[in-house]
N, C-alpha and C positions, 0 to 999 in steps of 0.2 A: 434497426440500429446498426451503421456503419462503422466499425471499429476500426481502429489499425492497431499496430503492434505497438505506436508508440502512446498510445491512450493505458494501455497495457502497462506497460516499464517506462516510467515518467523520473526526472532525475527530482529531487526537492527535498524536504526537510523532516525531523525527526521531532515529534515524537511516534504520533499516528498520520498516517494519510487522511480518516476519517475525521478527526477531531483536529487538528492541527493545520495540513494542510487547506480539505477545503474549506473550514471556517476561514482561511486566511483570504482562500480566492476571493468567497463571501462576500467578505467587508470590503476585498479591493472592487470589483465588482461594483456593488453597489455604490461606493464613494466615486468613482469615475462617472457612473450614472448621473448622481448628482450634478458633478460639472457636465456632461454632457448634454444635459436638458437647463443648464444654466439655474440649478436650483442650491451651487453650492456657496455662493456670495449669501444666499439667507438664511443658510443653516445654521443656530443658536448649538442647537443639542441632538446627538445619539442616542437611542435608547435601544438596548441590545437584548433581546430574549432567548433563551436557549431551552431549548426541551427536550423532554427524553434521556436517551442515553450522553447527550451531549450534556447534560444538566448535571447526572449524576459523575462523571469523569471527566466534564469540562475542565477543570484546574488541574488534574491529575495528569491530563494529555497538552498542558500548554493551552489550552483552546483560548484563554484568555488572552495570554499575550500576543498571538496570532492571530486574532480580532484588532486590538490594536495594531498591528505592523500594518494588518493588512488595512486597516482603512487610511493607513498614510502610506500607502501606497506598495507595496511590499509583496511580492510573488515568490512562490515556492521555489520555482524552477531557477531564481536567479540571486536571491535575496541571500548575504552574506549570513551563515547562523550565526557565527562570532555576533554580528549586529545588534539580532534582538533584542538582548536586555539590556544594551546599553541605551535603547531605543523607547523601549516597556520602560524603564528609573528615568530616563528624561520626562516622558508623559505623566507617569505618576507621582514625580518629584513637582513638574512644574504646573500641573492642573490645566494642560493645554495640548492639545493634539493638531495637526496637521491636514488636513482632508485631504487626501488623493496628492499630497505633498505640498499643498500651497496653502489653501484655506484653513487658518487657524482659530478653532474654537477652544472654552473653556468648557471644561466638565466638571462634577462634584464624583470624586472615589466613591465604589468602583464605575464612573462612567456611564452608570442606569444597564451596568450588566447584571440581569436576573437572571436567577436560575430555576426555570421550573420545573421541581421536581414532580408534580402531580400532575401535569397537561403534557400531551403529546398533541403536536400537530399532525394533520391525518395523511399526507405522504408517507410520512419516513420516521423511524428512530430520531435520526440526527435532525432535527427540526430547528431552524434559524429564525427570527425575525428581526429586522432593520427596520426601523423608526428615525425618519429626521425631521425632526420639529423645528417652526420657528420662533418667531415674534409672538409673545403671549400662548408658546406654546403648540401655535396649530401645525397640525400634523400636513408635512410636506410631500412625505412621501412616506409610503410604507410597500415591503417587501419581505416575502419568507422566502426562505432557501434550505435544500436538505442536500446533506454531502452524504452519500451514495454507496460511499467505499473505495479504496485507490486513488482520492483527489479530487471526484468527479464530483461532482453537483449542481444538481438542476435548481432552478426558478420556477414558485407559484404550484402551477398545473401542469410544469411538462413533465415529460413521460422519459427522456432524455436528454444528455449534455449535449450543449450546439454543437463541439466537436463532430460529434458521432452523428447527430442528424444533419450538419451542412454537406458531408462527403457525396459523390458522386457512387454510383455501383460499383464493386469492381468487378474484373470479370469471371472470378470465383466463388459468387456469394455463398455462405454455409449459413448455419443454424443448428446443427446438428452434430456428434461426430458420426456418425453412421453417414450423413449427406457430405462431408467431408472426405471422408475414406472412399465413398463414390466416387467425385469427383477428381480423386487422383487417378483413382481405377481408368475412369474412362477416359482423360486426357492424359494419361500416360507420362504423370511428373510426382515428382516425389515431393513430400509434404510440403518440406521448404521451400521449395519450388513454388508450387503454389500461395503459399501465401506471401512470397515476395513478388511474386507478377502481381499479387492485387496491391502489394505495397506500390510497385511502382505506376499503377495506373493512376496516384495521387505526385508523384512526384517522383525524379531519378533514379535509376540502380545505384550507381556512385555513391548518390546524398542518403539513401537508406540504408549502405551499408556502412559508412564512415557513422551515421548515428550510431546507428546498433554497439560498434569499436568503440562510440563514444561511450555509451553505457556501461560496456564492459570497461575502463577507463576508468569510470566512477566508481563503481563496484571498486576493483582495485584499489584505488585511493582509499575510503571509507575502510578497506580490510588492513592496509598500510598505517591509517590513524589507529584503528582501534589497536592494531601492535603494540603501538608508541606511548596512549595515553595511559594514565595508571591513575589511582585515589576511587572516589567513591561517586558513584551517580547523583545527581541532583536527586531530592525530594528525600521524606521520612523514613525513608526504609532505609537508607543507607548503606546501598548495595555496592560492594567493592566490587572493579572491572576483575576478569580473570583471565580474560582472553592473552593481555601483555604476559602475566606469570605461564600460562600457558605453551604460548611462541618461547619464551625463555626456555621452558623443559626440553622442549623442543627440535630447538636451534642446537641447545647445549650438549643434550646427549650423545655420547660418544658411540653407541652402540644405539642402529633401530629393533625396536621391538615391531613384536608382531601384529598389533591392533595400533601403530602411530599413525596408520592411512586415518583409520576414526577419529584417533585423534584430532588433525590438522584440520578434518572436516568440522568439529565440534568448533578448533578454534578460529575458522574460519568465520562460520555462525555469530557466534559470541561476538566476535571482534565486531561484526555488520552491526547486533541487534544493540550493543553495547553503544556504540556510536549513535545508534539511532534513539535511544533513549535519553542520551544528556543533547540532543536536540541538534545532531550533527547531519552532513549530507549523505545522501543516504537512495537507491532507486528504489521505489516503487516497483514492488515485484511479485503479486500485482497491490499490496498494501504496505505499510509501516513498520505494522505489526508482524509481517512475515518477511521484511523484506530480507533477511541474511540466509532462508532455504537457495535460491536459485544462485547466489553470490559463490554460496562454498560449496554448491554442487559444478559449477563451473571453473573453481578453484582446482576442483581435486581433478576435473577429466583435463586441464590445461596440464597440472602435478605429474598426473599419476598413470596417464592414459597413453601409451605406446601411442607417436605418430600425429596426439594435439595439437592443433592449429588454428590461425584466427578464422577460415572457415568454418571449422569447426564452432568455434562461438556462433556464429552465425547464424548455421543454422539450427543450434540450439536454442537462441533467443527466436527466434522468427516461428518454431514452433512449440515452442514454451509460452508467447505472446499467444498462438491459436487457441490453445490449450484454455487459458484464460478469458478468450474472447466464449468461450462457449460456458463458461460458469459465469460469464458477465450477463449474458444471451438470456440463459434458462434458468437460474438461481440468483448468486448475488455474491458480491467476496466484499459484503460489510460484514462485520463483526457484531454490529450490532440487530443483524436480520439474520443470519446463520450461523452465530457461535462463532468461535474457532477453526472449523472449518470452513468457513468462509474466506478464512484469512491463510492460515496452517494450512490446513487441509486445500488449497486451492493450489498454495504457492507448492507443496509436494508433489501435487499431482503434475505441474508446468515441470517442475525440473525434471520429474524423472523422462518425463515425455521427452524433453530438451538433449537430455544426456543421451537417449536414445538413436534420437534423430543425430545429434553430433558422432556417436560410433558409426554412422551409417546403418539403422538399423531400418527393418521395414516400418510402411505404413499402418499394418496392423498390430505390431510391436508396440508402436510408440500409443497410439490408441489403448492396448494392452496396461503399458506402462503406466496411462493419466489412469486409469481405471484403479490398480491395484493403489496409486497411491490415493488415492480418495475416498476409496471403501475403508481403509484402515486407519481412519481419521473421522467418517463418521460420529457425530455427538461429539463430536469433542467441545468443550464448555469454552468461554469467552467470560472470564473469570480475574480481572488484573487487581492484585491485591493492590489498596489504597488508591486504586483509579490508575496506578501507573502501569506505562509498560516494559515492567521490568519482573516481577514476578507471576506468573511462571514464563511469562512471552522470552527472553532469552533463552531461556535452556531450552524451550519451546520449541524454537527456529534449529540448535542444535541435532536436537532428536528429529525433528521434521526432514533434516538435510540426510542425515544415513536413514530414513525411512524411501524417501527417494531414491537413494544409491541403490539400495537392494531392490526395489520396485522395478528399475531398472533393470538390473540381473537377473531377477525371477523371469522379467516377459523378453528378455534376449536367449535367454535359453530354452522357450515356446519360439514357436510359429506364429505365435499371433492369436491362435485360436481361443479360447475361454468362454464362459457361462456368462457370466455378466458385461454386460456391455455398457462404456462409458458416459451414453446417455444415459440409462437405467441409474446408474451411482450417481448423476448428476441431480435426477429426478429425485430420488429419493433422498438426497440432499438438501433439498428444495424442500420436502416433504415435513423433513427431521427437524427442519428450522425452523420452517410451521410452527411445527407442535414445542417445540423447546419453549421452555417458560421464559422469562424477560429476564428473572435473574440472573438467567448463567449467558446474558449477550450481553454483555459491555456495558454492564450497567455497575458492575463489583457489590451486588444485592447477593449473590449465593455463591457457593463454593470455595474456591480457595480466599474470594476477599474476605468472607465473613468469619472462617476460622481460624486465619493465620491474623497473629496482632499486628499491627501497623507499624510499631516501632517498639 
């Protein structure tokens, strides 16, 4: 599997990466298929299955409406969110959908979208199937698809996203971090270094670092809106934003206190996860559901940090992206295969690494750093009351953000050295996920969905 950084930190839409985004690629996906093989002039009808963890939080994460967008043609990375439900009420209002933006069918509410809650297809949790029928019904096509975690998802039998299997080698391939910290050892470059020479052996220095400013751009934007928007999150729970009252304390106080650093990071968070939940733009970092840890950890070292600069971002993302690429590697950052820390726990462990690498810290430091933040996130449950990700997943990402700060400061005041090593915490990651039961992975069966009431 040939990752890059930008498979990693993907710019797109709110609610989840796993439920939202890729079901959206999904449908576009498939519906461009259709034209492609000239099979969309005879398509009558859609029939949409969802299974697994997609079944039970599908409407809770959007999944339905981003089914629809997407199969009229509609991509994460670029698709306006403002759009959506003016996009979702025209199809459901007028009983007619669009294919791939031209070919317009008629459907019967909801669309022949099922939810099976009893069948898992045997890849993945998030298990999709595409059905286009025609004339008397006969089946045109059919296709499953499992979204992965972060956007990603494969087709049928593969093993991997074409992204990541069309790439060419770079010339620092890792797998490991142990084989990583080798490999700077013995070519004599420092993390970032390395893995932006393999960035560029797919494309220019220039153009990967203008992206990277790009993301950190968006990030910003996303912490700017959530400032701004105030009233209550979409869905039953009726979660009022906090992050605006927040920035207001804030801003307004005439005197700083001693713990406002935590603060601004808390609001930092919020503001990202808040945005991301009423369906707003949002990076991938490396999911949805986590995506405001690495946002307000890079808030505060831009804030807070004697001597910050857009280097600095740089090469924070570039090995915050490594960091990631090795729980992609050897585990997984779905939510619905590894809890919470698939998600939490993945996105803590990148930033603190990020933050480290950005002070200039060592190789073994930042190694040090992914390590401590992952070990103490362990088990953590993937629990979103009412299928949304709003309870506990925002304060979530807050706490995950000063979990990181200090993971950071712990192995900047080491050498590097320690017991456990960040493959090990990785492994046993993998291990914990295993064995965790299906309730507490994004399914909202155990934990906090079942005891807290809905509304």
């Amino acid at each position: 599997m040939t990752l890059s950084v930008f498979d990693i930190f993907k710019v797109g839409i709110g609610p989840s990466s796993s439920h939202t985004m890729g079901p959206m690629r999904a449908a576009r996906e498939f519906a461009f298929g259709l034209e492609r093989d000239g099979l969309l002039g005879t398509t009558q009808e859609i029939a949409v299955r969802l299974y697994g963890s997609l079944a039970f939080t599908g409407v809770g994460h959007g999944t339905d409406r981003a089914i629809l967008a997407g199969l009229e043609g509609a991509e994460p990375e670029s698709v306006d969110p403002d759009s959506i439900e003016p996009t979702v009420q025209r199809i459901r209002t007028s009983g007619r959908i669009r294919l791939a933006g031209e070919h317009e069918i008629a459907f019967d509410e909801p669309m022949q979208l099922l939810f099976m809650h009893h069948e898992r297809l045997p890849g993945h949790s998030n298990g999709m199937r595409f059905t286009a029928l025609g004339s008397d019904r006969r089946r045109l096509r059919e296709e499953d698809y499992y979204s992965i975690g972060g956007g990603f998802i494969v087709r049928g039998e593969e093993q991997e996203g074409r992204e990541a299997g069309s790439r060419a080698a770079p010339p620092y391939s890792f797998t490991s971090g142990a084989q990583l910290l080798a490999l700077c050892r013995e070519h004599g470059l420092e993390m970032y270094e390395l893995v932006l020479a393999n960035e560029c052996s797919w494309t220019g220095e220039a153009q990967v670092r203008a992206k990277l400013l790009h993301l950190w751009q968006v990030m910003q934007a996303c912490v700017e809106r959530g400032f701004r928007q105030t009233g209550l999150l979409p869905g039953v729970l009726k979660v009022r934003r906090r992050a605006p009252r927040l920035y207001r304390m804030l801003t307004e106080s005439a005197q700083a206190g001693p713990l406002d650093v935590m603060d601004w990071v808390n609001a930092y968070a919020l503001a990202v996860n808040e945005e991301n939940a009423a369906g707003g733009r949002v990076v991938t970092a490396p999911t949805n559901g986590a995506a405001g840890i690495v946002p307000a950890v890079l808030h505060f070292y831009r804030r807070f940090e004697p001597g910050a600069n857009d280097e600095g971002v740089v090469r924070f993302l570039l090995v915050a992206a490594a960091m990631g690429m090795l729980y992609k590697k050897n585990a997984s950052i779905s939510g619905a295969e590894m809890g919470c820390m698939g998600e939490v726990g993945v996105a803590c462990s990148m930033a603190a690494a990020g933050l480290v690498a950005a002070l200039q810290g060592t190789s073994e430091q930042i190694e040090n750093a992914a390590e401590i933040g992952m070990e103490h996130n362990l088990g953590l449950t993937c629990d979103p009351v009412a299928g949304l990700v709003q309870i506990p997943c925002i304060e979530r990402n807050a706490m995950g953000a000063v979990k990181a700060i200090n993971a950071a400061r712990l192995s900047m005041r080491g050498d590097g050295t320690h017991k456990v090593s960040l493959d090990q915490v990785i492994a046993t990651m993998r291990q914990t996920g295993a064995d965790m039961s299906s309730i507490y992975k994004e399914t909202s069966q155990g934990g906090l969905a079942v005891n807290v009431p809905e509304c």
